[in-house]
N, C-alpha and C positions, 0 to 999 in steps of 0.2 A: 257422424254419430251413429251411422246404423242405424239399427233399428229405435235406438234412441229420439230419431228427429221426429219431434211436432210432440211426443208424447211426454206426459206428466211423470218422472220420473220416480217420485215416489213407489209407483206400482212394482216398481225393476229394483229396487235398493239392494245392491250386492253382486248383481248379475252382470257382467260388460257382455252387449250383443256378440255373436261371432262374425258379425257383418261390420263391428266396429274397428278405425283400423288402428294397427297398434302402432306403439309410443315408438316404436325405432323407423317406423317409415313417415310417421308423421313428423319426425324429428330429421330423419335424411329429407324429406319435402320440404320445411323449412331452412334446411341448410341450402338445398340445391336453389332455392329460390332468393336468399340473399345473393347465394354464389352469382345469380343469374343476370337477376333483376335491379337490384340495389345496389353492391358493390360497386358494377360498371356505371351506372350512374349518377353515384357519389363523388369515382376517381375522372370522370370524361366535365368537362368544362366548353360552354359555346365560346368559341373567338368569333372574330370578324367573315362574313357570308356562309353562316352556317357552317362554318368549320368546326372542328372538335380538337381538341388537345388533353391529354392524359395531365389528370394532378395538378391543373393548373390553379386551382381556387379551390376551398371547399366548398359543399352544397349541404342542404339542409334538407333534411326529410323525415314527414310525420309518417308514421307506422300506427294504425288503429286496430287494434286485434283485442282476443281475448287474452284475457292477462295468464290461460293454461299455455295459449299458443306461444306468446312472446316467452316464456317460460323457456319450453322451450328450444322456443327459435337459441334461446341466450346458452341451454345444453350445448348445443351444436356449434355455435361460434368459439365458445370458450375452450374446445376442443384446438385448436389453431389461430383462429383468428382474432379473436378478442380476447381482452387480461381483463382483467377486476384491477380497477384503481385502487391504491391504500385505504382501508378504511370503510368498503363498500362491500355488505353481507350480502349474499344469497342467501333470501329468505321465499316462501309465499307470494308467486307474483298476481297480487289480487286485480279482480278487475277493475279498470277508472285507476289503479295505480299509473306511476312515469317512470319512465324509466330510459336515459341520456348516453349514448353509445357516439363518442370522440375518435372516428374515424379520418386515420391522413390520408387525403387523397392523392397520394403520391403512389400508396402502397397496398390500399385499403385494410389496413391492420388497423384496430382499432382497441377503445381502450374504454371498460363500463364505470363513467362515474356519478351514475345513479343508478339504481334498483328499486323498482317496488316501492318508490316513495309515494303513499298516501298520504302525506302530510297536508294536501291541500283540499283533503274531504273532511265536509264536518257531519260528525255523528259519526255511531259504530260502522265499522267496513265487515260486510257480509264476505265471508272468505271461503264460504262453501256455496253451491249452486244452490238457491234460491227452493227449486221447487223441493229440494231433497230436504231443507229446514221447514220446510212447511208441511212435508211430510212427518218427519218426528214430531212437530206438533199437533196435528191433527191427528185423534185415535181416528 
């Protein structure tokens, strides 16, 4: 965040630091890092004496991020490697949202059949950062 980090953002409303980095590098970093990090781990399976075998089972993996990053991360995928299921909007991915990404480990193409579901928060979902609503409220 730049010159963003640690500070009360209210004081900055409208300004992005020039030390912030922008959306398309933050966006090839989250792609390069599924490319990287998670794909291969999703498609590679243990057999017998620590061996490894491509595709053999799928795997399951939690992703804890900010719901701007997962965002996103989902731009970049959906460029090649992931499709939107029938029925499954791109909206707003808030944060404490879920969001379900059905990868074949065969191939690692994968398929989003959930987005951004907050349906299991109760009370209103703050969908802006926090300190910048407390800033419009407070003169």
């Amino acid at each position: 965040m730049g010159e963003l980090e640690g500070r009360y953002a209210g004081v900055i409303l409208g300004h992005a630091p020039r030390d912030m980095e922008p959306v398309s590098r933050m966006r090839a970093r989250a792609n390069s890092w599924w490319h990287e990090a998670v794909a291969p781990w999703i498609t590679v399976t243990k057999v017998g004496n620590g061996q490894e075998t491509a595709g053999a089972e799928p795997r399951d993996v939690l992703i804890v991020s900010h719901g701007g990053l997962i965002g996103i991360l989902l731009q970049a995928l959906r460029r090649g490697t992931v499709r939107m299921d029938g029925g499954v909007r791109v909206t707003n991915c808030v944060n404490g949202s879920i969001t379900v990404i059905e990868v074949d480990p065969a191939t690692a193409k994968g398929k989003i059949v959930r987005y951004a579901d907050a349906s299991h928060l109760a009370g209103p979902v703050v969908e802006e950062n926090v300190d910048v609503q407390d800033a419009l409220r407070d003169p």
